[in-house]
CHARMM-style PDB file with segment names, atoms N, HN, CA, C and O in Angstrom:
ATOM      1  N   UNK     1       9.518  -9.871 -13.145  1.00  0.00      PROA
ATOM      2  CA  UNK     1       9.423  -9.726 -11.708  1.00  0.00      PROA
ATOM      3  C   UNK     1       9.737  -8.294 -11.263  1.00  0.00      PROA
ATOM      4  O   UNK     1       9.243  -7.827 -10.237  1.00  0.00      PROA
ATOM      5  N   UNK     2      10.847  -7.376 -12.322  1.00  0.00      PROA
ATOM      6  HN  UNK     2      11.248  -7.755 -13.156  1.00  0.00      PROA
ATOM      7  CA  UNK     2      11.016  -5.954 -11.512  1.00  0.00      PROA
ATOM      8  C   UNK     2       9.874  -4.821 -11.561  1.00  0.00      PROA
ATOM      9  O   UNK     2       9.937  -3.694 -11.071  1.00  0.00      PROA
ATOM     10  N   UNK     3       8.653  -5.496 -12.385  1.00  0.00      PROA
ATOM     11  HN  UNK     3       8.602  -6.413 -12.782  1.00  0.00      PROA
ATOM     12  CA  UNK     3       7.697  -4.736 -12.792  1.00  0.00      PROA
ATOM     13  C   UNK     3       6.848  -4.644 -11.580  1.00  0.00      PROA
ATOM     14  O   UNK     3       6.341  -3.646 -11.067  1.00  0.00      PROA
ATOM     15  N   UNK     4       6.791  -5.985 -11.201  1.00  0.00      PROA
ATOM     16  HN  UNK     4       7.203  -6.796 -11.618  1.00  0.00      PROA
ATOM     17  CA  UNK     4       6.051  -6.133  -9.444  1.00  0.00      PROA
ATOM     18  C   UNK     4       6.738  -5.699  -8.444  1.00  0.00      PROA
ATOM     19  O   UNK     4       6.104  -5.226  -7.501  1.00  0.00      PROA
ATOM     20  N   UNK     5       8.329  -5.743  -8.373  1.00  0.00      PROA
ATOM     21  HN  UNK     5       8.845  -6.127  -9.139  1.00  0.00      PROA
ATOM     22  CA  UNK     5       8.811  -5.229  -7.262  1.00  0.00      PROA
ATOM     23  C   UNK     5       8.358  -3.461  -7.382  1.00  0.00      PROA
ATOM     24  O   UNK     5       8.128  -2.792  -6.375  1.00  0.00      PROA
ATOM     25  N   UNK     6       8.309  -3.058  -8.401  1.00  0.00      PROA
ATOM     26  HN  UNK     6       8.496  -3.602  -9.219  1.00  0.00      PROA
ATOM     27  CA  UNK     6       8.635  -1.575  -8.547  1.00  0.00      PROA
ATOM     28  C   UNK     6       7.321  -1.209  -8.104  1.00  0.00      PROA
ATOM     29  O   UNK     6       7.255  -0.104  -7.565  1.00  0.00      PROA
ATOM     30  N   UNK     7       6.033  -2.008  -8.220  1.00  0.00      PROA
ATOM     31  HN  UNK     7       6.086  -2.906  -8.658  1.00  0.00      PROA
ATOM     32  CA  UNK     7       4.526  -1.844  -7.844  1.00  0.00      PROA
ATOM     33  C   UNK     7       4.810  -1.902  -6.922  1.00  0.00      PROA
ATOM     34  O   UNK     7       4.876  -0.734  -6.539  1.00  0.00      PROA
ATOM     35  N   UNK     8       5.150  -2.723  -5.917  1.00  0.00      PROA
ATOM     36  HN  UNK     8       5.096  -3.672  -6.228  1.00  0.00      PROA
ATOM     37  CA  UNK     8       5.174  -2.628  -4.514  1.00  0.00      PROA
ATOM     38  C   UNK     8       6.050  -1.705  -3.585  1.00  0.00      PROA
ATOM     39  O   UNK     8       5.701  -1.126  -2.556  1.00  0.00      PROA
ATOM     40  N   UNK     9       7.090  -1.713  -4.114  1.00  0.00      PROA
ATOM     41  HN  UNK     9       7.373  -2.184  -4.950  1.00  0.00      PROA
ATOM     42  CA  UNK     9       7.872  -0.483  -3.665  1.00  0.00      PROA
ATOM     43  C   UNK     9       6.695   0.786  -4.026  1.00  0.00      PROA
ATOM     44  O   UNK     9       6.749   1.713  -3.218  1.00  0.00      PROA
ATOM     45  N   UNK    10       6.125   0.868  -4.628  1.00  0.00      PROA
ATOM     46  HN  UNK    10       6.081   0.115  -5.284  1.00  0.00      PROA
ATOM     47  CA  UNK    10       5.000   2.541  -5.127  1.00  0.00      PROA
ATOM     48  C   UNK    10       4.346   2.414  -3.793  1.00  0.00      PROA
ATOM     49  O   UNK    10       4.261   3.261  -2.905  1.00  0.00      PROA
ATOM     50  N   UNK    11       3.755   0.790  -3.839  1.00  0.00      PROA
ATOM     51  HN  UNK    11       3.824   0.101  -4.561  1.00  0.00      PROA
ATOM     52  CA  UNK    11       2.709   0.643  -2.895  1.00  0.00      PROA
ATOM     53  C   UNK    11       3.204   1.004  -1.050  1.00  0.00      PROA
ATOM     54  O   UNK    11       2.527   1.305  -0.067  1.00  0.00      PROA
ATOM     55  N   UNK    12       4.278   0.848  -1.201  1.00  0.00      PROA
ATOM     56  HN  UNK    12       4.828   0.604  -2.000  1.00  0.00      PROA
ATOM     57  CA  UNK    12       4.878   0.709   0.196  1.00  0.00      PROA
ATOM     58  C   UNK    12       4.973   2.153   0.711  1.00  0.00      PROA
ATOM     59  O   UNK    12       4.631   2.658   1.780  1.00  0.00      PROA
ATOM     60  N   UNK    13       5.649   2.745  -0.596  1.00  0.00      PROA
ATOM     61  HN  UNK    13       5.926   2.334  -1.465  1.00  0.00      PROA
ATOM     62  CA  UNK    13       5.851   4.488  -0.113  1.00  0.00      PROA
ATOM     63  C   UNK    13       4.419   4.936  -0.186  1.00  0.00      PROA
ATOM     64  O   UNK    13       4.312   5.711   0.764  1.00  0.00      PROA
ATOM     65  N   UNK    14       3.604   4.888  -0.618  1.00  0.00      PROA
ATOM     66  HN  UNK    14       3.690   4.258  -1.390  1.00  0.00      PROA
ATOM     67  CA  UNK    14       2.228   5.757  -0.753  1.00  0.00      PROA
ATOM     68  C   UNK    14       1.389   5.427   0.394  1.00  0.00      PROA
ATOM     69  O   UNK    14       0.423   6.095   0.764  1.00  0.00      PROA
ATOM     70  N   UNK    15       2.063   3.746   1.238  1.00  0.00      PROA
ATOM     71  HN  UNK    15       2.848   3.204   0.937  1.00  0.00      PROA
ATOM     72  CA  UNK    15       1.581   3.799   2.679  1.00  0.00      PROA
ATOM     73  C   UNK    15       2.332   4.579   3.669  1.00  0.00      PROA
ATOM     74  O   UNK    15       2.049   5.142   4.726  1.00  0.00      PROA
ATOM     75  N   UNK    16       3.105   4.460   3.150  1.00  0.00      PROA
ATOM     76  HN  UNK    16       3.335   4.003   2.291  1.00  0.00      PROA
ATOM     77  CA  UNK    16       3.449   5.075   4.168  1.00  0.00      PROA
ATOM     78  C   UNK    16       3.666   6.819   4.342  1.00  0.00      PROA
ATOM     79  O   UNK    16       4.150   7.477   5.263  1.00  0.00      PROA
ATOM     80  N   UNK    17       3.115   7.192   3.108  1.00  0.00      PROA
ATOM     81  HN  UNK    17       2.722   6.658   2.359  1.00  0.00      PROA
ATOM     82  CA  UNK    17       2.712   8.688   2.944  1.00  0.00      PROA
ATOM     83  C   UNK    17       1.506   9.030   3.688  1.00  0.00      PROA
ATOM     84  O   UNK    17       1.406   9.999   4.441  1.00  0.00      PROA
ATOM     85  N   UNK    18       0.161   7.768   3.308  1.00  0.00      PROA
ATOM     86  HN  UNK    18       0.241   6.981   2.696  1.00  0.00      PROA
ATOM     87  CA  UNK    18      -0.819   8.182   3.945  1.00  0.00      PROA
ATOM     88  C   UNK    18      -0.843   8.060   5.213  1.00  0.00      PROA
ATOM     89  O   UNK    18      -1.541   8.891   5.795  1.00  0.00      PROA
ATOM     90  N   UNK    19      -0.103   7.001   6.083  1.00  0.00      PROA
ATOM     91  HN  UNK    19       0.464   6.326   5.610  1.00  0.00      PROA
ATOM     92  CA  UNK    19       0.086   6.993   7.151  1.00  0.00      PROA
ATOM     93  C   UNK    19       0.223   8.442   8.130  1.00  0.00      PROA
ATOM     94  O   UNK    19      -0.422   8.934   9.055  1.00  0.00      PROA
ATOM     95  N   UNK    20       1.310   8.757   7.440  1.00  0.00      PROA
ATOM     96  HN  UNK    20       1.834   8.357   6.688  1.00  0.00      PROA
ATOM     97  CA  UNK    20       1.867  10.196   7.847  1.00  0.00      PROA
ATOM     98  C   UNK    20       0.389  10.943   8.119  1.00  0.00      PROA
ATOM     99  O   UNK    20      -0.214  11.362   9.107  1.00  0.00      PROA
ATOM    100  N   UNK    21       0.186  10.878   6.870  1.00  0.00      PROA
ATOM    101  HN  UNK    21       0.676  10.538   6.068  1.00  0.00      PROA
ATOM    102  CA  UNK    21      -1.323  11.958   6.684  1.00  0.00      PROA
ATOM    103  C   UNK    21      -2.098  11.800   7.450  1.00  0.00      PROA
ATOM    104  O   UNK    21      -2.745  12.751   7.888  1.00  0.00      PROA
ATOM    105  N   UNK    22      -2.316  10.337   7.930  1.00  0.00      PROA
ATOM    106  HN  UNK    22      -1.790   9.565   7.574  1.00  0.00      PROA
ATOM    107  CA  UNK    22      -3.841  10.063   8.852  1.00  0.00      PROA
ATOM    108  C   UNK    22      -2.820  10.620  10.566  1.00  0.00      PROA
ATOM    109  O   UNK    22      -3.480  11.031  11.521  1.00  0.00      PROA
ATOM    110  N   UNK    23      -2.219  10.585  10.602  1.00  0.00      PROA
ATOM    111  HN  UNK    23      -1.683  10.251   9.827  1.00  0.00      PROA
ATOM    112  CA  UNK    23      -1.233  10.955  11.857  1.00  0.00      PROA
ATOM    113  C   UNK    23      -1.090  12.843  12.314  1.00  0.00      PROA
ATOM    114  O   UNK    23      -0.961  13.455  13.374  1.00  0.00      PROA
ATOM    115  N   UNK    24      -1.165  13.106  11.323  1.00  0.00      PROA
ATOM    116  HN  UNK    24      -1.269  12.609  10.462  1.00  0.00      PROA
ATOM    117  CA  UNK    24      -1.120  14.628  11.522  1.00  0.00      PROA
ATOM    118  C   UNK    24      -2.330  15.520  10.688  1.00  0.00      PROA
ATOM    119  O   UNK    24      -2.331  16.751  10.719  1.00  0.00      PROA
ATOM    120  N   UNK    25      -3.606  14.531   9.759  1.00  0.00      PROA
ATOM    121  HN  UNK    25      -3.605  13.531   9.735  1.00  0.00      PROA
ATOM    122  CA  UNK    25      -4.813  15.095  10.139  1.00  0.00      PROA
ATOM    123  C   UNK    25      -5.892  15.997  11.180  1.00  0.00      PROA
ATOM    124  O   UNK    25      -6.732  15.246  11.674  1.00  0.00      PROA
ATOM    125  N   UNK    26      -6.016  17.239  11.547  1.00  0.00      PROA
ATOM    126  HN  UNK    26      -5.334  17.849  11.146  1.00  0.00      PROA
ATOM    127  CA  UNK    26      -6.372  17.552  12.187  1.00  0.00      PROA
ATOM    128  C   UNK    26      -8.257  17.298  12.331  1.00  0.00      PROA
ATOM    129  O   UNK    26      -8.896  17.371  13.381  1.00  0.00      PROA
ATOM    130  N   UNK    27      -8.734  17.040  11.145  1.00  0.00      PROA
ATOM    131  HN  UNK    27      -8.215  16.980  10.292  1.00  0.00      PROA
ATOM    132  CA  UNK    27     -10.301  17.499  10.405  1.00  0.00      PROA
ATOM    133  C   UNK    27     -10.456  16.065  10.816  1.00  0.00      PROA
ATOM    134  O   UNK    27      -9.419  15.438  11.038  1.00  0.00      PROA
ATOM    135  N   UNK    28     -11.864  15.331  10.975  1.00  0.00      PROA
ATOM    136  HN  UNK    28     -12.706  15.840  10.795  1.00  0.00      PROA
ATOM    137  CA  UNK    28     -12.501  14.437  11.176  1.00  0.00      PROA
ATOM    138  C   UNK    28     -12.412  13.633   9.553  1.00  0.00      PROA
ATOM    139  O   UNK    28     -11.954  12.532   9.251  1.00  0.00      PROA
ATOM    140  N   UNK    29     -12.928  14.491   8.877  1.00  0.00      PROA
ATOM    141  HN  UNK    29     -13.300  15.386   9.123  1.00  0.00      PROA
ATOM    142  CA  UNK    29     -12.961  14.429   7.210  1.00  0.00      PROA
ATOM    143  C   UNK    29     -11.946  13.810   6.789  1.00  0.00      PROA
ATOM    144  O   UNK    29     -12.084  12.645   6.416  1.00  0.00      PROA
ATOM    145  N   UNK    30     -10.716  14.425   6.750  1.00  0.00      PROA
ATOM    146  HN  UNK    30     -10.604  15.372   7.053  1.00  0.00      PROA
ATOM    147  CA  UNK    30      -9.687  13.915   6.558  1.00  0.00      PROA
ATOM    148  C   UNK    30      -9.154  12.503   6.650  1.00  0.00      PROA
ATOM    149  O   UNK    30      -8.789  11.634   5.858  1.00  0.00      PROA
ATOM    150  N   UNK    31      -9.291  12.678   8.237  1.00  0.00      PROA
ATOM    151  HN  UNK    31      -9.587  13.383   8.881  1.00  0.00      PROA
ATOM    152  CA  UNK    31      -8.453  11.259   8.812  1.00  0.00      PROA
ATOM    153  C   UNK    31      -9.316  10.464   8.327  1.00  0.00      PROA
ATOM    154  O   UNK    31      -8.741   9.671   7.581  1.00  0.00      PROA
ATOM    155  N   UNK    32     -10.817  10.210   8.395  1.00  0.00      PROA
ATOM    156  HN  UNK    32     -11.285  10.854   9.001  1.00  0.00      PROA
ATOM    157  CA  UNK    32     -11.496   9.424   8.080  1.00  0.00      PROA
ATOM    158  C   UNK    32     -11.026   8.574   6.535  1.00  0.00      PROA
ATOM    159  O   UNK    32     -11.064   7.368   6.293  1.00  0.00      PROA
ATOM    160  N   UNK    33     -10.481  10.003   5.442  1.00  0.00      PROA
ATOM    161  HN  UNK    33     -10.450  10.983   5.639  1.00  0.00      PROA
ATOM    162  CA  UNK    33     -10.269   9.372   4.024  1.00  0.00      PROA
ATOM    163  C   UNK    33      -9.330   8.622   3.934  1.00  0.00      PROA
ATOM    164  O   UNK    33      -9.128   7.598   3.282  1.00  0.00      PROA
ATOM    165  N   UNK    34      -8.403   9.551   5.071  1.00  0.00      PROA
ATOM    166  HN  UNK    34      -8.568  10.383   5.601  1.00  0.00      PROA
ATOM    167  CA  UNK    34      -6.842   8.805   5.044  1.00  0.00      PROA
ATOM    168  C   UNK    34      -6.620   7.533   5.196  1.00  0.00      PROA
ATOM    169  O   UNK    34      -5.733   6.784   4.788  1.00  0.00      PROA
ATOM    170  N   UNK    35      -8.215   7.287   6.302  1.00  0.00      PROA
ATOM    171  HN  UNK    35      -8.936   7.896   6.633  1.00  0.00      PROA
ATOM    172  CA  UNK    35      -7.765   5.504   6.963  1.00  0.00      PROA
ATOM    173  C   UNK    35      -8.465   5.103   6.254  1.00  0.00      PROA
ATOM    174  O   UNK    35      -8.764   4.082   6.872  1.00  0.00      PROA
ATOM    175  N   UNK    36      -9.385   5.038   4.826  1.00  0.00      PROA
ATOM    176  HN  UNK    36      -9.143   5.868   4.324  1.00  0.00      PROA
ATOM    177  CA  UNK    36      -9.693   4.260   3.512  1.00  0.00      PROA
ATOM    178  C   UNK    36      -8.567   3.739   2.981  1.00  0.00      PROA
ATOM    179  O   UNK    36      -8.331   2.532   2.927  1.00  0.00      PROA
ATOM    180  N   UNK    37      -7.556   4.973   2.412  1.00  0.00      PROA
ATOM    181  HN  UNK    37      -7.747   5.954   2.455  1.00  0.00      PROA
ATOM    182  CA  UNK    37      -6.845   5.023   1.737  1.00  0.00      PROA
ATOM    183  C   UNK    37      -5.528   3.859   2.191  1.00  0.00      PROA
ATOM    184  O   UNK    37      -5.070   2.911   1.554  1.00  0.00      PROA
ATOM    185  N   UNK    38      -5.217   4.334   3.394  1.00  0.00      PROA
ATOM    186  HN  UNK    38      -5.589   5.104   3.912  1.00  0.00      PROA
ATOM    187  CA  UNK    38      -4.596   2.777   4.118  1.00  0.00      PROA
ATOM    188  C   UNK    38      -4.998   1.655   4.077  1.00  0.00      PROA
ATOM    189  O   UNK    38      -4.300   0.642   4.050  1.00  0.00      PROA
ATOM    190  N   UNK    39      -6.364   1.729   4.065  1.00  0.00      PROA
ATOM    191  HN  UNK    39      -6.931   2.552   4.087  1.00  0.00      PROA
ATOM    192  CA  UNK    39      -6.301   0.223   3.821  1.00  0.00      PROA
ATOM    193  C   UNK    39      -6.852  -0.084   2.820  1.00  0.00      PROA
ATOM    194  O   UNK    39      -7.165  -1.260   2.638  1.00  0.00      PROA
ATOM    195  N   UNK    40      -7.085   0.751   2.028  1.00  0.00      PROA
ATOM    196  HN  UNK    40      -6.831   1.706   2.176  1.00  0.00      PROA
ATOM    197  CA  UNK    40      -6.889   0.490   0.379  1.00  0.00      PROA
ATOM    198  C   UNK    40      -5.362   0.114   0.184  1.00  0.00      PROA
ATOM    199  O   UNK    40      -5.060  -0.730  -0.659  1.00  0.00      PROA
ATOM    200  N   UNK    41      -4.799   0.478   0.638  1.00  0.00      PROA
ATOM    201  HN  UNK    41      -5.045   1.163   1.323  1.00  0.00      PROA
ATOM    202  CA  UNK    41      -3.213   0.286  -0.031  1.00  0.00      PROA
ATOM    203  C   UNK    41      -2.616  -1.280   0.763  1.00  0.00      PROA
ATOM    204  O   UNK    41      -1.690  -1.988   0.368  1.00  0.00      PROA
ATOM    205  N   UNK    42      -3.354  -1.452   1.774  1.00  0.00      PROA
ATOM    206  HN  UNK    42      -4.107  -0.877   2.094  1.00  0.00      PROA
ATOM    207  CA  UNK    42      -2.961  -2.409   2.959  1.00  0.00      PROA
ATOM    208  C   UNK    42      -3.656  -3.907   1.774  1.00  0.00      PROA
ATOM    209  O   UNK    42      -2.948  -4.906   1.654  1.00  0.00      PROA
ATOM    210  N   UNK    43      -5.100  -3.824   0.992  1.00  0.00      PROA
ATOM    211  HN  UNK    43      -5.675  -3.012   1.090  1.00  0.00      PROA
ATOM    212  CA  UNK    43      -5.579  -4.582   0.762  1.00  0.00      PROA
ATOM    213  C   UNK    43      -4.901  -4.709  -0.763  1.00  0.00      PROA
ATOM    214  O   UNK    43      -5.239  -5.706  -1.401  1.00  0.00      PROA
ATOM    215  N   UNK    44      -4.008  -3.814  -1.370  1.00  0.00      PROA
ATOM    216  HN  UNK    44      -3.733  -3.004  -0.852  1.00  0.00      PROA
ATOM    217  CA  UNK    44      -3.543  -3.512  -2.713  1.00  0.00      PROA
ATOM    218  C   UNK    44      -2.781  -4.614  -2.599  1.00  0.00      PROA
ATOM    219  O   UNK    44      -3.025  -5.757  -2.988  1.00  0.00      PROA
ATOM    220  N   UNK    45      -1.289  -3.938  -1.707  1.00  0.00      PROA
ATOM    221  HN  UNK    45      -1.091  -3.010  -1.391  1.00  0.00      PROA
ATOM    222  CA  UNK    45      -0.064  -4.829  -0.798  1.00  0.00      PROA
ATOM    223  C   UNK    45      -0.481  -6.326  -0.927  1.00  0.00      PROA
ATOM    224  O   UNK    45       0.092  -7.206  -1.569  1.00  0.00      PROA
ATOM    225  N   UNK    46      -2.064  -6.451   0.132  1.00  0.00      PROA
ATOM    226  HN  UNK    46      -2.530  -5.736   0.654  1.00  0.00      PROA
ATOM    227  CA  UNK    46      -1.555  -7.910  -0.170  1.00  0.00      PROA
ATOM    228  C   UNK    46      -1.895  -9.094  -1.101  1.00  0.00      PROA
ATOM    229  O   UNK    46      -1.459 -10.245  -1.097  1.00  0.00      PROA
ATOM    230  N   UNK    47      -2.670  -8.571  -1.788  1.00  0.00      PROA
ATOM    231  HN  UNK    47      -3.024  -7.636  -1.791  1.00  0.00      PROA
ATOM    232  CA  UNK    47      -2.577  -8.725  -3.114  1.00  0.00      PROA
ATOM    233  C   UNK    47      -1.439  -9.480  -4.234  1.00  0.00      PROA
ATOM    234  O   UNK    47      -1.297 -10.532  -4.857  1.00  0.00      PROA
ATOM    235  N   UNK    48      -0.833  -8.310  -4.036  1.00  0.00      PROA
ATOM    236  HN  UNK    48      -0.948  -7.456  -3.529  1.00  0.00      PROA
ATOM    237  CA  UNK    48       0.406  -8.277  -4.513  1.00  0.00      PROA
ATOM    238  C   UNK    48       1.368  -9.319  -3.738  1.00  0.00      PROA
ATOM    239  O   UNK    48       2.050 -10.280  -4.095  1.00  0.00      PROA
ATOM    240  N   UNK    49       1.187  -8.881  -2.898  1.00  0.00      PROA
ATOM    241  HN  UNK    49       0.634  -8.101  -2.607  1.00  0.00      PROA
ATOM    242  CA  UNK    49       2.082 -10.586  -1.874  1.00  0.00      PROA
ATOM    243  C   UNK    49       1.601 -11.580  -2.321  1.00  0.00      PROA
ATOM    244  O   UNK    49       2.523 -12.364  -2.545  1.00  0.00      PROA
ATOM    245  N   UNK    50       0.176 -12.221  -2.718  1.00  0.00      PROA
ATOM    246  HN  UNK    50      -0.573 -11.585  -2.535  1.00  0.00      PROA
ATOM    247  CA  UNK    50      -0.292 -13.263  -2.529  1.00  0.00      PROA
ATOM    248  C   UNK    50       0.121 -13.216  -4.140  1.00  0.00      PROA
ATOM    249  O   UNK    50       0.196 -14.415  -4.412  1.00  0.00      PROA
ATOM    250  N   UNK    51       0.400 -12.550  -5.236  1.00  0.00      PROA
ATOM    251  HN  UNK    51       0.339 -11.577  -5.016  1.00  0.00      PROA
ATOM    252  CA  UNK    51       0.448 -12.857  -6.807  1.00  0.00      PROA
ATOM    253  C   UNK    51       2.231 -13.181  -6.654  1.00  0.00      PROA
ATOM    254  O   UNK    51       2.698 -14.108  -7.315  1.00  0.00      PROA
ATOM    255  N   UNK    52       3.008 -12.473  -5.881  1.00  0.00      PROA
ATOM    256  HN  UNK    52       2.629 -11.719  -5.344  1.00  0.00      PROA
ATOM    257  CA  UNK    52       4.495 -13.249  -5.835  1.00  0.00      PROA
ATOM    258  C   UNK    52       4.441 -14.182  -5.080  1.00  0.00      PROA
ATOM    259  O   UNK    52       5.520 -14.772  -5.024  1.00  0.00      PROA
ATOM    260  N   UNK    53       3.394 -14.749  -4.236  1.00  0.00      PROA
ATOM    261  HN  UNK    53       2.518 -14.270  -4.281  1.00  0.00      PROA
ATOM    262  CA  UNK    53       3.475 -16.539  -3.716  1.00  0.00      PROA
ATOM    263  C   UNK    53       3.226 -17.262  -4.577  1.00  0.00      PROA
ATOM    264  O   UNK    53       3.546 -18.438  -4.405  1.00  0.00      PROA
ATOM    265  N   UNK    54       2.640 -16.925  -5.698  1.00  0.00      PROA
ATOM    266  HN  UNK    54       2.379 -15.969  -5.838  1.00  0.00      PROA
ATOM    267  CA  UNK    54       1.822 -18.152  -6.446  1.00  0.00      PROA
ATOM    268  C   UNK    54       2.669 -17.870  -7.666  1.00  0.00      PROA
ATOM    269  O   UNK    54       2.548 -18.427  -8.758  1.00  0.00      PROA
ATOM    270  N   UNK    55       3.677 -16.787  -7.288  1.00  0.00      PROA
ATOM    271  HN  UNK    55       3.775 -16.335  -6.401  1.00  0.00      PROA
ATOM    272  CA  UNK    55       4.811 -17.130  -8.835  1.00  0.00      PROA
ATOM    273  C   UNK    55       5.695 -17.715  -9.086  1.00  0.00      PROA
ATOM    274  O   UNK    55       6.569 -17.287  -8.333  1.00  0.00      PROA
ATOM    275  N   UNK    56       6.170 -18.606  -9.795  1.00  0.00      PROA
ATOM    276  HN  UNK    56       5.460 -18.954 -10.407  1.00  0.00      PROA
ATOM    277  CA  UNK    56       7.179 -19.672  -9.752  1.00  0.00      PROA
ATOM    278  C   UNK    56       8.604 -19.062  -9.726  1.00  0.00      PROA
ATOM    279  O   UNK    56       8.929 -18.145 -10.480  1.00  0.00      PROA
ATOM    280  N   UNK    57       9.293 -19.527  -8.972  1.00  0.00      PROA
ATOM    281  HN  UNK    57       9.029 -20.272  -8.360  1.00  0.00      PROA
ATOM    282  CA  UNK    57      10.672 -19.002  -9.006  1.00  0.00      PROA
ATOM    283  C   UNK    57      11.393 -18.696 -10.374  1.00  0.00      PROA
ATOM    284  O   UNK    57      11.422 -19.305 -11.444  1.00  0.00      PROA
ATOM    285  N   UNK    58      12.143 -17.150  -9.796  1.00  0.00      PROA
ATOM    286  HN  UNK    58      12.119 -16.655  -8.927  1.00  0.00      PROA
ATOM    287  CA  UNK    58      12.791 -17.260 -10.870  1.00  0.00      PROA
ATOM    288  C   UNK    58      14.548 -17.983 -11.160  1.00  0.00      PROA
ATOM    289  O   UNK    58      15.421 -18.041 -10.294  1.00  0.00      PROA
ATOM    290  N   UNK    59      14.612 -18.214 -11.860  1.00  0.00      PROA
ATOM    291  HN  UNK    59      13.903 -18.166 -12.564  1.00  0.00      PROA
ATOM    292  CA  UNK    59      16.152 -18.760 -12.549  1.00  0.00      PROA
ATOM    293  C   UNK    59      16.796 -17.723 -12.602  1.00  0.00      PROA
ATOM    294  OT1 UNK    59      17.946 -17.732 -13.043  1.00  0.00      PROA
TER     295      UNK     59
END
């Protein structure tokens, strides 16, 4: 399980890096990649949420 937490913790900071980025993008170009990249990471995330619902508790 700390192998997934540690994925998601990556996943969490790298949103919230790009966030930053699409926020203080000045270029059309840019922001445009930035808001892929969010929700590339938005669709990564939940993913990852939905593989720790369907994991059986741990002991």
């Amino acid at each position: 399980m700390s192998g997934r937490k540690n994925d998601k913790e990556e996943l969490y900071r790298r949103l919230e890096q790009a966030r930053r980025h699409v926020s203080s993008a000045s270029d059309p170009v840019t922001k445009e990649r930035m808001t892929a990249l969010v929700n590339d990471l938005l669709q990564q995330l939940a993913a990852a949420e939905a593989k720790d619902a369907d994991a059986p508790p741990e002991l």
